[in-house]
Structures are given as C-alpha cells and as structure tokens.
C-alpha positions, 0 to 999 in steps of 0.5 A, spaced: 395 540 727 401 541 732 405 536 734 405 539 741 398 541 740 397 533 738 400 530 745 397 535 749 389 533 746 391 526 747 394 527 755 387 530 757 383 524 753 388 520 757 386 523 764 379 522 763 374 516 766 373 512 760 366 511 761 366 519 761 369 520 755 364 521 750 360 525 755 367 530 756 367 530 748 361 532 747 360 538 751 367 540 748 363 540 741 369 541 737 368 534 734 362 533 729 356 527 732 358 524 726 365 524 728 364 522 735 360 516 732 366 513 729 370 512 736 370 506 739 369 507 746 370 500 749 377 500 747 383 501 751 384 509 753 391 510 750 387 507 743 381 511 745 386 518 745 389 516 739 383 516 735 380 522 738 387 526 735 386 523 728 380 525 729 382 532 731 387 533 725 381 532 721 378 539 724 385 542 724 385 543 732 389 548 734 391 550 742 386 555 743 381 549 742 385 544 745 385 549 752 377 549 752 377 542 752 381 543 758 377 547 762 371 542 761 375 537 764 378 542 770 371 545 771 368 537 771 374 535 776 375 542 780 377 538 787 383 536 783 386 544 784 387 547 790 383 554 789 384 560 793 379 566 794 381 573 793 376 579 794 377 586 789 374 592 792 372 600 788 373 607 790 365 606 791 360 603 791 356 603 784 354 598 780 356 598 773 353 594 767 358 588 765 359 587 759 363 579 757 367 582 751 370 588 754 372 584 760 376 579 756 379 584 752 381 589 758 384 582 760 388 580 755 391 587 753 393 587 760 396 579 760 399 581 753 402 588 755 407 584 760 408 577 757 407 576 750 408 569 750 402 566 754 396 563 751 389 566 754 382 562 754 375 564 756 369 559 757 363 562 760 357 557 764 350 558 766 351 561 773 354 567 770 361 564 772 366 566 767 372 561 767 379 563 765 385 559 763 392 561 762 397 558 760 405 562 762 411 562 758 417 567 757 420 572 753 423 566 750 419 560 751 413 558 748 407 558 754 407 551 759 401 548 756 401 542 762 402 548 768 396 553 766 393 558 772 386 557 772 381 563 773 373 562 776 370 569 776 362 572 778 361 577 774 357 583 777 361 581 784 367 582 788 370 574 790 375 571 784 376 564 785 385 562 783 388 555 782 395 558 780 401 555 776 407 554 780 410 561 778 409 564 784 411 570 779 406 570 775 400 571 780 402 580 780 400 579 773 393 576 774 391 580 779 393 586 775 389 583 769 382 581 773 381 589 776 384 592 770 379 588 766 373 588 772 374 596 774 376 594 781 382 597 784 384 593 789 385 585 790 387 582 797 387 574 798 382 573 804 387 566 806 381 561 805 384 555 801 380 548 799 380 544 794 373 545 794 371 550 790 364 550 790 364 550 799 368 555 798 363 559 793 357 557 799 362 561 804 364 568 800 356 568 797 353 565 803 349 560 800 349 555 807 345 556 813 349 558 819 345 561 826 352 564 829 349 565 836 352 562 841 348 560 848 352 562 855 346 560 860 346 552 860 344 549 865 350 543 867 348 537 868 350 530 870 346 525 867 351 523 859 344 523 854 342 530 857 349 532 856 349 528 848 343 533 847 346 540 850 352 539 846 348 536 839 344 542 840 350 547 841 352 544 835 346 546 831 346 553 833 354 554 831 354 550 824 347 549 823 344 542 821 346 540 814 353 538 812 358 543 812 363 546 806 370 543 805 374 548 807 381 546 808 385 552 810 384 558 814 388 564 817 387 571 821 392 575 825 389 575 832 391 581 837 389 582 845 390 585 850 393 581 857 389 580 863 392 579 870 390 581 877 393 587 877 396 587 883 401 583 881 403 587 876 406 581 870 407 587 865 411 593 865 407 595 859 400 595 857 402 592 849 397 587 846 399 580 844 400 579 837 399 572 833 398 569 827 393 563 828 393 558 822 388 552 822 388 546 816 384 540 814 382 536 810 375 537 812 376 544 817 369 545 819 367 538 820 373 537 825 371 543 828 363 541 829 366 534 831 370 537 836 365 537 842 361 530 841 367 527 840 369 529 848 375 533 845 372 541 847 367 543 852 360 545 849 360 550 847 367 551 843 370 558 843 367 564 837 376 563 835 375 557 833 367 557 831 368 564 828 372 562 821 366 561 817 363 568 820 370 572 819 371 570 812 364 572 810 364 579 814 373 580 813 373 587 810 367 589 814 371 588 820 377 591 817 373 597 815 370 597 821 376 596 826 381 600 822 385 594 821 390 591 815 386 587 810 388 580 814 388 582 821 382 580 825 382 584 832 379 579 839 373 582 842 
C-alpha cells in the first residue's frame, strides 16, 4: 500500500470519536468482521489508526477505498462543511429515467477531459442521494487528498448540494460535469449557504411547515400578555410551530421604486433603487423568529425579512415570472 494512502487512512481514523470507531469501520466494509475483531478499541486513537493501517496493508487498500471511508466520515459529520445549493434547469420539462452508471460515467469523462490528474469517487445512500467526492490535482501534481470538493446530488431532481475545495477555480468544472452527467443545461447558485445540509435540504424540498401568511388586522392593545399572545400568534403564522432549519446565510438583489409626496419633487427621474441585501447567522431563521418576542421588531416583522425561506423555495419562479437575472428578486 501507498505511503500516502497509508498516512491518509490513518488521519481520517484519527479525526473519528474513538467511541465511534468500529461503527465508521463497519460500515466502510473494507475490513473483514474478523479483522475488526482483532483491533483493540479501548487503546489510544493514534495506536487504534495504527493498526487499522496495518490491517489495511493486509487488504492492499488503495485511495479510491480510502476515499470511501472518507465520505462516511463527512456524510456522519456534514455540519463540519460549509454546503451550498445550486439548481439545474433543461430546455423542458420532461422527465427522464436516471440511470447511476451513465450518471457516473458522463461525470467522470467530463472531470477527466479537463483534468486528468483528479481522483473521483461515488457512494450512493438509501434516500436516492448520490454522494461525489473529488479530490483536484494539476497537469503535474497528484490530486490534494486533504482538500476534496464534495458533492451530494438527488437524482430525478434539480437541487445539488456543494461543499467545495479552496480552488475557487475548480468550481466551473464541477458544475460542468453535474449537467453534462444529469442532462441539465444550466446550473445557478440560489445563494443559500449553511453548514447544515439537511436544513438546507428541508428549505429547497420543502420538507417543513411554514403558513407564509401574513395578518394586517390586528387589533392593538395595551395589556403586555395580550400583546405576548399577538405576536407568539404572529409568530406562529410566519415560521410555523416547530423549530426552524439551519440556514446561515442568505442574499437577494432588491429593486424599488421611490415614494414621496409629489409635490415635493425629490427626484428628477423616475429610476428605481437597487440594492444587494445580505443576511448571515449562525442560526438565521431562529434570529429572525426571536425578533419580535425579544421586544427588537414590531409584530408582525416585514415579508423582507420573513420572506428568505419563501424566496429561495419559489426563486426561479419568481425570476420566470418577473422576467429577472437568476439572482434578482423585485419588492412588490
């Protein structure tokens, strides 16, 4: 076995809770129960990842099985990546039969084309999710094992799922390769980032209850428990009654039209405003919700700010709709 491929095994076994060890182990599969018996998991993890390499020797591990168990790992851990969604689109909409093996062959003849030294590796889950690592190297360099770019696609559905590497430059030729490979032929960030891929996942397949209806005829009052009940009501009716999805940054471009009193003429001409408007948290949506309660907004919030998980479901509907850049949203 590769020395690299050695050293490389044993930093993954490394990074793992040692309680969690075997676990990881075994569903890797790589290594026989009999083998896995042999190990002494109560030993010190830098002795554990030891033997696990020794054991790997055995078996002639090369880095395509070493990549697997690393996307075990990074499956288990996904909160340990920064994700962000991106949404294909076809010419029509028809449906086609996906079929895994030409998916992974489009893909790699596609990376491959433009870079030959990269190594690509599959693992498909049980929620149709097709999971992708690729680790990028150089027209003379071996590919960085320790700075892979990771992929999570649903096949039969338009939303991908990235964690990329630190080459910016390589993101084109991902994106390249997922529609070349799924039949699309247009790819756009929806500018939806978290380290909570599964949150993410709940916003784009709409997986979680949210009423995005707004009252306007609410009664004011003095009393502070009737006003604790409008605005836990309001609340209700905006994000729902169940905790919200972990969504850490969010963006749209804003345009609208200036109003005064005309007499004053403030403008000379009739142009529109434009700004870019930028929200990030580690928990956005949960800010959001505790906004009012927490006496720091009035009840009920504005749709700018209640609207982020709303937008980013419906965001090519609205572009289609309005006639706007992929990453524009226009104030009604």
């Amino acid at each position: 076995m590769d020395e690299t491929v050695a050293e490389y095994i044993r930093r993954i076994v490394l990074k793992i809770p040692r309680d969690e060890i075997k676990m990881m182990l075994q569903k890797w599969g790589f290594l026989s129960e009999a083998q896995l018996q042999t190990l002494n998991f109560h030993q010190i993890k830098d002795n554990i990842s030891q033997e696990v390499v020794q054991l790997c020797e055995e078996n002639s591990a090369d880095i395509k099985q070493a990549a697997v168990l690393d996307i075990i790992y990074n499956h288990i851990y996904q909160t340990k990546r920064m994700w962000s969604v991106y949404q294909m689109k076809k010419t029509g909409e028809e449906l086609e039969y996906f079929d895994i093996t030409d998916f992974k062959k489009k893909f790699k003849r596609r990376l491959r084309s433009a870079l030959k030294n990269v190594t690509i590796t599959f693992k498909e889950y049980e929620d149709n999710a097709i999971w992708i690592r690729v680790a990028w190297g150089t027209p003379y360099k071996k590919p960085n094992q320790y700075k892979p770019s990771y992929v999570v696609y649903h096949s039969q559905t338009p939303y991908v799922f990235i964690s990329s590497s630190v080459l910016k430059s390589t993101l084109p030729l991902l994106c390249q390769a997922l529609i070349v490979a799924s039949n699309y032929h247009d790819i756009r960030e929806m500018e939806l980032r978290s380290h909570s891929l599964n949150s993410l996942k709940d916003i784009v397949f709409k997986r979680y209850s949210q009423v995005s209806h707004f009252t306007t005829d609410i009664r004011i009052v003095e009393e502070n428990r009737s006003e604790k009940e409008r605005i836990h009501r309001l609340n209700q009716e905006v994000f729902g009654s169940g905790p919200q999805p972990k969504l850490e940054f969010a963006q749209y471009r804003l345009e609208t039209m200036f109003k005064s009193d005309p007499k004053m003429d403030v403008l000379d001409k009739k142009e529109p405003f434009r700004c870019l408007v930028k929200f990030s948290s580690p928990h956005l949506l949960e800010s959001l919700k505790s906004l009012a309660p927490a006496g720091m907004a009035d009840a009920p919030l504005s749709p700018l700010l209640t609207c982020i998980p709303h937008k980013a479901r419906n965001y090519f509907k609205i572009r289609e709709r309005k006639g706007l850049h992929p990453e524009s949203f226009v104030s009604p």
